[in-house]
N, CA, C and O atoms as a GROMACS GRO file, in nm:
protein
  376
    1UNK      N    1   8.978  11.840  10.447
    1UNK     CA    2   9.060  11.802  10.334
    1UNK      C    3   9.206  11.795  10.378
    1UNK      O    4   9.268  11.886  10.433
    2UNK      N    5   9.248  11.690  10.351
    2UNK     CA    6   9.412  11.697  10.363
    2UNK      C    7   9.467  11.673  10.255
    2UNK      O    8   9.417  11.637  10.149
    3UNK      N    9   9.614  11.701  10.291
    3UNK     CA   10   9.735  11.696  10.142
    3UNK      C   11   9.806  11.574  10.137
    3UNK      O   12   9.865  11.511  10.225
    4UNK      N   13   9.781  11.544   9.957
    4UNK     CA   14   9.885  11.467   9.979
    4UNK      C   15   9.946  11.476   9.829
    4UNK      O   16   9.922  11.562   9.744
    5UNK      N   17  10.054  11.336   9.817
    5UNK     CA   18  10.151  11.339   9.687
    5UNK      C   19  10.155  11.204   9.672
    5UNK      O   20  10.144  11.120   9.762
    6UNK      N   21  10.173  11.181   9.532
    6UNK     CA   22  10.170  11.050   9.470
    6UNK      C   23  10.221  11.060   9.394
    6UNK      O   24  10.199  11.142   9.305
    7UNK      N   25  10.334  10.959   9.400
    7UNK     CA   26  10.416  10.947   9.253
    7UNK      C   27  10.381  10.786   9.175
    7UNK      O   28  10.340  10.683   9.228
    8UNK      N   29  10.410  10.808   9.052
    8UNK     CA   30  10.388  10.665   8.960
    8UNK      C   31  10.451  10.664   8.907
    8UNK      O   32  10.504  10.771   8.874
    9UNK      N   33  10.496  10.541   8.858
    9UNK     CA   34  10.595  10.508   8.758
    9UNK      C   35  10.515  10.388   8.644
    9UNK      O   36  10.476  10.273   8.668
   10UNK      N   37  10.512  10.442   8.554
   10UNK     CA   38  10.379  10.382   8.421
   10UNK      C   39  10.497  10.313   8.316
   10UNK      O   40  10.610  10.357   8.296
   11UNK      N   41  10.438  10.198   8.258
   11UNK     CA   42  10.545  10.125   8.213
   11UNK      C   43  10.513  10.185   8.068
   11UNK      O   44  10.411  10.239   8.025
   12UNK      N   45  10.614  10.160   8.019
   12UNK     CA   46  10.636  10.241   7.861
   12UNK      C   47  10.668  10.120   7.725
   12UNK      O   48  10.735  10.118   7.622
   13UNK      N   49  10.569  10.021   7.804
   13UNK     CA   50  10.582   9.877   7.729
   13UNK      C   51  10.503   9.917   7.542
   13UNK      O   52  10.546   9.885   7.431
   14UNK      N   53  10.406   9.978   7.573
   14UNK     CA   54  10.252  10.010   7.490
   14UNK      C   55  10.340  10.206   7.472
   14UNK      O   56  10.283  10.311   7.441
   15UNK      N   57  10.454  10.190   7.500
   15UNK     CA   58  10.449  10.353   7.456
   15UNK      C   59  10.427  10.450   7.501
   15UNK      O   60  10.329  10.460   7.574
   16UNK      N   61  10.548  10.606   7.465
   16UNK     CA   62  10.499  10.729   7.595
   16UNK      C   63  10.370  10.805   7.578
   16UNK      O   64  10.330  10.904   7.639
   17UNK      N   65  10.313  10.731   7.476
   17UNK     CA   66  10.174  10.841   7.459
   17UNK      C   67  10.076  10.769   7.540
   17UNK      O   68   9.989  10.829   7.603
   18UNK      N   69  10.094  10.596   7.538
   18UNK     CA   70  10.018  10.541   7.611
   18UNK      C   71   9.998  10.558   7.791
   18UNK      O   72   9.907  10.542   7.872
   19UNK      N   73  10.184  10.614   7.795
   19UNK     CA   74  10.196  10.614   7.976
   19UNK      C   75  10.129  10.774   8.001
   19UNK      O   76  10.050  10.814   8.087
   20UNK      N   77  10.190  10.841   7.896
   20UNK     CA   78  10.101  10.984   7.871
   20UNK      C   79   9.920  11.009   7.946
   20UNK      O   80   9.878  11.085   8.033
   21UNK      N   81   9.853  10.906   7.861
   21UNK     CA   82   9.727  10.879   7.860
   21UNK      C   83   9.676  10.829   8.009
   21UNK      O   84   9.570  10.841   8.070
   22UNK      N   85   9.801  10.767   8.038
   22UNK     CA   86   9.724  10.683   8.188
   22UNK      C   87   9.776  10.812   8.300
   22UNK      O   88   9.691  10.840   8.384
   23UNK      N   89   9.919  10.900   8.308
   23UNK     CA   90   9.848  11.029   8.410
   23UNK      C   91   9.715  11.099   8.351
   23UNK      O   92   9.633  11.112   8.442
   24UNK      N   93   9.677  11.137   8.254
   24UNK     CA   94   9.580  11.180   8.259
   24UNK      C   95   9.454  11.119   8.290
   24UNK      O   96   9.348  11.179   8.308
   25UNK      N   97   9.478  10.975   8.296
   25UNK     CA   98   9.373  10.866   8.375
   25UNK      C   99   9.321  10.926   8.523
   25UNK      O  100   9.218  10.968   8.577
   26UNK      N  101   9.492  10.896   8.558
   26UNK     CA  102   9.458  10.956   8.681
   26UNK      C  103   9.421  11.030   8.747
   26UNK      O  104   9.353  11.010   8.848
   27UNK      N  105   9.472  11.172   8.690
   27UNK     CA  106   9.473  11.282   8.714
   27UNK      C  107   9.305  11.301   8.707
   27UNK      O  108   9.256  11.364   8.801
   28UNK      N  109   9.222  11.255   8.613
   28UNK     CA  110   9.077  11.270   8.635
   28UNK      C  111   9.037  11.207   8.729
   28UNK      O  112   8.927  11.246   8.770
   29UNK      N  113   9.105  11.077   8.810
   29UNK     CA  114   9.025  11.023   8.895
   29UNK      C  115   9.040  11.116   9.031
   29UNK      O  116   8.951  11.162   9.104
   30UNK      N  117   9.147  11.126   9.037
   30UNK     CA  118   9.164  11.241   9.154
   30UNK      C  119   9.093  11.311   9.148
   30UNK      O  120   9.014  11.307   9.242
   31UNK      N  121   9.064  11.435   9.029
   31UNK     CA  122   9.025  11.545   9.051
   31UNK      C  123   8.852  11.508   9.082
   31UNK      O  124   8.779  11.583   9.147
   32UNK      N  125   8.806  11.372   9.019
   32UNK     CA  126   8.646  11.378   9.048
   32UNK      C  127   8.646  11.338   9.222
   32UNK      O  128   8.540  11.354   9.283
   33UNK      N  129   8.759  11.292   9.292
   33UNK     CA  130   8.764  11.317   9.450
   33UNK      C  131   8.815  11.398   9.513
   33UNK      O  132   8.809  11.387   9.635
   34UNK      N  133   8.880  11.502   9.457
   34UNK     CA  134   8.956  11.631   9.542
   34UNK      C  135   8.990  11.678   9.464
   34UNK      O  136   8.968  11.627   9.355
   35UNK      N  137   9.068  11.811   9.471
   35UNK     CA  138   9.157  11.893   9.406
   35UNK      C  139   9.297  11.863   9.354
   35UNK      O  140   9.381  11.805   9.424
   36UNK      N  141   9.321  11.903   9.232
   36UNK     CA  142   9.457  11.813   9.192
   36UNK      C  143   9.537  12.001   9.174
   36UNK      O  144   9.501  12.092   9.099
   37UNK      N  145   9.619  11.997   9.248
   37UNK     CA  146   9.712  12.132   9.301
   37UNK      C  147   9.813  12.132   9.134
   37UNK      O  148   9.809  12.210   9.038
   38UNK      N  149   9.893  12.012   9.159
   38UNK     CA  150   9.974  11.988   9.029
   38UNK      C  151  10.017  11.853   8.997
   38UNK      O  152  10.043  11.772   9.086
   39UNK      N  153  10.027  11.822   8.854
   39UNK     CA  154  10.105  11.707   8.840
   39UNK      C  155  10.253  11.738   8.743
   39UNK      O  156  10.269  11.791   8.633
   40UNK      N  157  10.328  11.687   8.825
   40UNK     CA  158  10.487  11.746   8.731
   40UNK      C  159  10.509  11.584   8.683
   40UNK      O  160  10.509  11.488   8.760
   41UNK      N  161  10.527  11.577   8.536
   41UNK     CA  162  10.561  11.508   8.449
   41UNK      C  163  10.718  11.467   8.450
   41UNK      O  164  10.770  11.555   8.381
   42UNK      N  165  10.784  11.409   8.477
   42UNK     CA  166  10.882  11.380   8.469
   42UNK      C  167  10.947  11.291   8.354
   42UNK      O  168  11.066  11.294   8.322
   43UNK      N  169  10.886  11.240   8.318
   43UNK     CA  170  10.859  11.154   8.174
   43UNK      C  171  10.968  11.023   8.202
   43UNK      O  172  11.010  10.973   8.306
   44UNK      N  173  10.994  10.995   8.058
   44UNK     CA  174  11.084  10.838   8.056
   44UNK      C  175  11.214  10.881   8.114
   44UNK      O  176  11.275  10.986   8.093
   45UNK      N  177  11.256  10.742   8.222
   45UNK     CA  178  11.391  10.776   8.281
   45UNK      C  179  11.400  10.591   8.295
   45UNK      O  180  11.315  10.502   8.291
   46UNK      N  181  11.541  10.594   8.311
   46UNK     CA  182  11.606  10.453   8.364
   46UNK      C  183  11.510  10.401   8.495
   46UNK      O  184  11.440  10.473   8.566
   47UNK      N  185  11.519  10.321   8.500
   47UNK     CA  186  11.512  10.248   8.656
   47UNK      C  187  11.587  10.188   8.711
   47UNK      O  188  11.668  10.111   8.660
   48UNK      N  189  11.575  10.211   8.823
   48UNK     CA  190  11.701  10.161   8.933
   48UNK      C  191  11.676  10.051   8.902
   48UNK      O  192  11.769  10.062   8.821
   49UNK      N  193  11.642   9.954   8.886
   49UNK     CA  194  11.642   9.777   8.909
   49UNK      C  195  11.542   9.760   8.780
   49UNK      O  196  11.475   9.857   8.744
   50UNK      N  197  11.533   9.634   8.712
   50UNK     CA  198  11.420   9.646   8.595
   50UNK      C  199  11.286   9.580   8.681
   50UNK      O  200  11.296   9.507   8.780
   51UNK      N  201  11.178   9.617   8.628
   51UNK     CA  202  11.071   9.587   8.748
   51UNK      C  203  10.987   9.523   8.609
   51UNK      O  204  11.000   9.581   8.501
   52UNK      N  205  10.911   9.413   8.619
   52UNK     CA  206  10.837   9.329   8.516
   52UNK      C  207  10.901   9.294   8.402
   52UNK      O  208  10.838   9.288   8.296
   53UNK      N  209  11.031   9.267   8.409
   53UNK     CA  210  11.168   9.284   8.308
   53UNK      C  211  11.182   9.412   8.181
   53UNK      O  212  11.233   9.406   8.069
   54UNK      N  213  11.113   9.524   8.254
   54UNK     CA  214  11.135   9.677   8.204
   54UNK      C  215  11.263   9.757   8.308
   54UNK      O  216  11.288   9.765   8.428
   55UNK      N  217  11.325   9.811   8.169
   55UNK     CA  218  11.430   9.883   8.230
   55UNK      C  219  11.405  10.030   8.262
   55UNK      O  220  11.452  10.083   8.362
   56UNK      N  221  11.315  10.103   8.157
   56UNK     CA  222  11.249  10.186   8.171
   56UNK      C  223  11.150  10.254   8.228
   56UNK      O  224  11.142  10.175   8.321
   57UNK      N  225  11.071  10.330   8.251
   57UNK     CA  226  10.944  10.402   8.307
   57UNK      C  227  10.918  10.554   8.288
   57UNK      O  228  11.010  10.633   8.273
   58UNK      N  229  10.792  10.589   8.291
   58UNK     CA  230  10.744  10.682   8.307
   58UNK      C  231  10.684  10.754   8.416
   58UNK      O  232  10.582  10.702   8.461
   59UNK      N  233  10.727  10.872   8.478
   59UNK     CA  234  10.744  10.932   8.607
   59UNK      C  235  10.641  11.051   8.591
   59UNK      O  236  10.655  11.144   8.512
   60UNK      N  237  10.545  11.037   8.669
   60UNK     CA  238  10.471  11.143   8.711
   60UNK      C  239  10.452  11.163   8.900
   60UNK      O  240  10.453  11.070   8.981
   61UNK      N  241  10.438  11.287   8.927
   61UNK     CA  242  10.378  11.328   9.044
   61UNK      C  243  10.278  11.387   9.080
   61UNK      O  244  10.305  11.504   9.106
   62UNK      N  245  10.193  11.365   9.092
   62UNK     CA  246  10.008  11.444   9.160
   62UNK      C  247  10.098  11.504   9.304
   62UNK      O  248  10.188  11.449   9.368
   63UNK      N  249  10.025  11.652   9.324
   63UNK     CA  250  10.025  11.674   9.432
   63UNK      C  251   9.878  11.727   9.448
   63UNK      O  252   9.832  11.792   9.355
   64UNK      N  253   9.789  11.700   9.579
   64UNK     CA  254   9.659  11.697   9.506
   64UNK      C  255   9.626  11.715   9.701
   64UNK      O  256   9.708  11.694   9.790
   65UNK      N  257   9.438  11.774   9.718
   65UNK     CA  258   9.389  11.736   9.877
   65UNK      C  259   9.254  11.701   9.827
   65UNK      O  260   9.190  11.736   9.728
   66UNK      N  261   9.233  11.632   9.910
   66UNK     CA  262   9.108  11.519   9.953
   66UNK      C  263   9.102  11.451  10.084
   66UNK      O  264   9.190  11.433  10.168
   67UNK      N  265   8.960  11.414  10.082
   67UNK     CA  266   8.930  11.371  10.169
   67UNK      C  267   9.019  11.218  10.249
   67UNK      O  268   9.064  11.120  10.190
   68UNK      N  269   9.021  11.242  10.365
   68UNK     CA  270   9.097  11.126  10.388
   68UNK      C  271   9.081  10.938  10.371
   68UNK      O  272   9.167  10.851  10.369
   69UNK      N  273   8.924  10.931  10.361
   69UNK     CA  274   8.970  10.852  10.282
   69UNK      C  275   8.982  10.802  10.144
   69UNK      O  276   8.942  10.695  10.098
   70UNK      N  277   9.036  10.885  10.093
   70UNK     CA  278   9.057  10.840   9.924
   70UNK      C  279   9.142  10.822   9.871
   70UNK      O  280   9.143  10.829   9.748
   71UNK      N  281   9.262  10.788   9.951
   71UNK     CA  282   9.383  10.760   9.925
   71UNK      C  283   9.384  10.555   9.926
   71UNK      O  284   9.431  10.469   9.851
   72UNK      N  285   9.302  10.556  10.062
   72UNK     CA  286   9.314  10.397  10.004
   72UNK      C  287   9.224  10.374   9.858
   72UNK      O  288   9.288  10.312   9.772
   73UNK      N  289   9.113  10.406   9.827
   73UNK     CA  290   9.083  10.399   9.697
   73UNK      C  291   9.148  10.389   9.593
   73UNK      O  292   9.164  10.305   9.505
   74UNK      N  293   9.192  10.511   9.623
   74UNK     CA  294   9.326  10.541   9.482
   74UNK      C  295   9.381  10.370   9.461
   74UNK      O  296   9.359  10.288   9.372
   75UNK      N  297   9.450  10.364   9.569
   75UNK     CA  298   9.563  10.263   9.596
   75UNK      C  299   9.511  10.146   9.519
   75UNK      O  300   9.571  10.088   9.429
   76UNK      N  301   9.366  10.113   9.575
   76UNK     CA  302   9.328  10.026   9.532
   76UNK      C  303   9.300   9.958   9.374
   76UNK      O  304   9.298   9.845   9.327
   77UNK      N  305   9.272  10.139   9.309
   77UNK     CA  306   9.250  10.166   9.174
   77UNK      C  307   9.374  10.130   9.093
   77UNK      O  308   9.378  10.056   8.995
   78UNK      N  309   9.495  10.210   9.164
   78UNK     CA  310   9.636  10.152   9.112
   78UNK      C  311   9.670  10.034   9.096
   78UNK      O  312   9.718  10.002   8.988
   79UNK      N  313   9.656   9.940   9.197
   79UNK     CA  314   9.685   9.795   9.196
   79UNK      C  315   9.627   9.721   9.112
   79UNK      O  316   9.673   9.614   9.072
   80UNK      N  317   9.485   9.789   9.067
   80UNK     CA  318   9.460   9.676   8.997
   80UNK      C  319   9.458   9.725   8.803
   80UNK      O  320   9.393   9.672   8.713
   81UNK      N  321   9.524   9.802   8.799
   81UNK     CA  322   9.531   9.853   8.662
   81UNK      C  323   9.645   9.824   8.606
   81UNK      O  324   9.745   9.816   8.677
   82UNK      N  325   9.651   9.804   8.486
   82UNK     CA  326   9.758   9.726   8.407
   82UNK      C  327   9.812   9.862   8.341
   82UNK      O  328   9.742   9.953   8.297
   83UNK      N  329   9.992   9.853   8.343
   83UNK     CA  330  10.025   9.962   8.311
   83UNK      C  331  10.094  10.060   8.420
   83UNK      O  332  10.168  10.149   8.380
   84UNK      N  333  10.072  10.046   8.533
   84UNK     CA  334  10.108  10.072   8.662
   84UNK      C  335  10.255  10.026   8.681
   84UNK      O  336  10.261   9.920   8.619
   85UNK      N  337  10.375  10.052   8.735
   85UNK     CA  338  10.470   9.966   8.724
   85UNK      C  339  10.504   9.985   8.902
   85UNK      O  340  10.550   9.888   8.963
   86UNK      N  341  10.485  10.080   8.953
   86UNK     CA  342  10.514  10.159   9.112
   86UNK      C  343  10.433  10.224   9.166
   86UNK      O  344  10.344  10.227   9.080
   87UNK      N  345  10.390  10.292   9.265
   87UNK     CA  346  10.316  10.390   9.272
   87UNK      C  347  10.380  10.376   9.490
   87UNK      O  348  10.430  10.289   9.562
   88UNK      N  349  10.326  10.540   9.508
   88UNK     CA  350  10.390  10.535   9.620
   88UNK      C  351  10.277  10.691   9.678
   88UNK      O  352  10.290  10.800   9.622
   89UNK      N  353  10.191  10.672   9.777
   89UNK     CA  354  10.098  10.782   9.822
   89UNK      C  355  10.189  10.830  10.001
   89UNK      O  356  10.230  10.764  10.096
   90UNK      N  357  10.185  10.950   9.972
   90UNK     CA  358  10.244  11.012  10.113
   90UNK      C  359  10.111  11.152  10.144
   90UNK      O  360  10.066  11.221  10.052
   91UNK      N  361  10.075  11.164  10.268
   91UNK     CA  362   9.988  11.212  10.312
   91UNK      C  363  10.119  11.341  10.388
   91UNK      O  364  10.208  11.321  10.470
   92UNK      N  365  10.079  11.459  10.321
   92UNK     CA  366  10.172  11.613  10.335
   92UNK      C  367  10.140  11.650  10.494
   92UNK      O  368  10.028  11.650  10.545
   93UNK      N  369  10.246  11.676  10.550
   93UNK     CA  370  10.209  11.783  10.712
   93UNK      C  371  10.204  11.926  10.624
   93UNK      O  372  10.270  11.970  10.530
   94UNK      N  373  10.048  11.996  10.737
   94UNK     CA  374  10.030  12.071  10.693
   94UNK      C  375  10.126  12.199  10.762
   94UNK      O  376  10.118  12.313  10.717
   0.00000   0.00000   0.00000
């Protein structure tokens, strides 16, 4: 098992209960492939640049271990889900 961290940024087009709803999306998909350690909520903040002409977003972080390969999965799961606005996976030195 290795460590890693993932941050997202969930668009707040549909609302914070809706971006709410999608870490906890996640957060189950992880945990049915590894251990989810923590996710710190960071909630609605500005964005540096507007990304899909949103100025806004919603900020969460998984810090979570699994198997190595389930990070491209993830990735893959991210990309193709609507609602997603960023997402960024870093694999932790142990």
């Amino acid at each position: 098992m290795s460590n890693y961290e993932t941050m997202m940024v969930f668009s707040l087009k549909n609302g914070e209960e809706a971006a709410k709803e999608m870490v906890e999306k996640f957060k189950a998909i992880i945990s049915e492939n590894g251990t989810v350690e923590s996710v710190d909520e960071w909630g609605a903040r500005k964005l540096a640049y507007p990304i899909n002409y949103e100025t806004d977003g919603y900020y969460a972080l998984y810090n979570y271990s699994c198997e190595p390969a389930f990070p491209a999965e993830l990735d893959r799961i991210v990309k193709i889900t609507d609602g997603v606005l960023r997402s960024l996976i870093i694999a932790k030195k142990a």
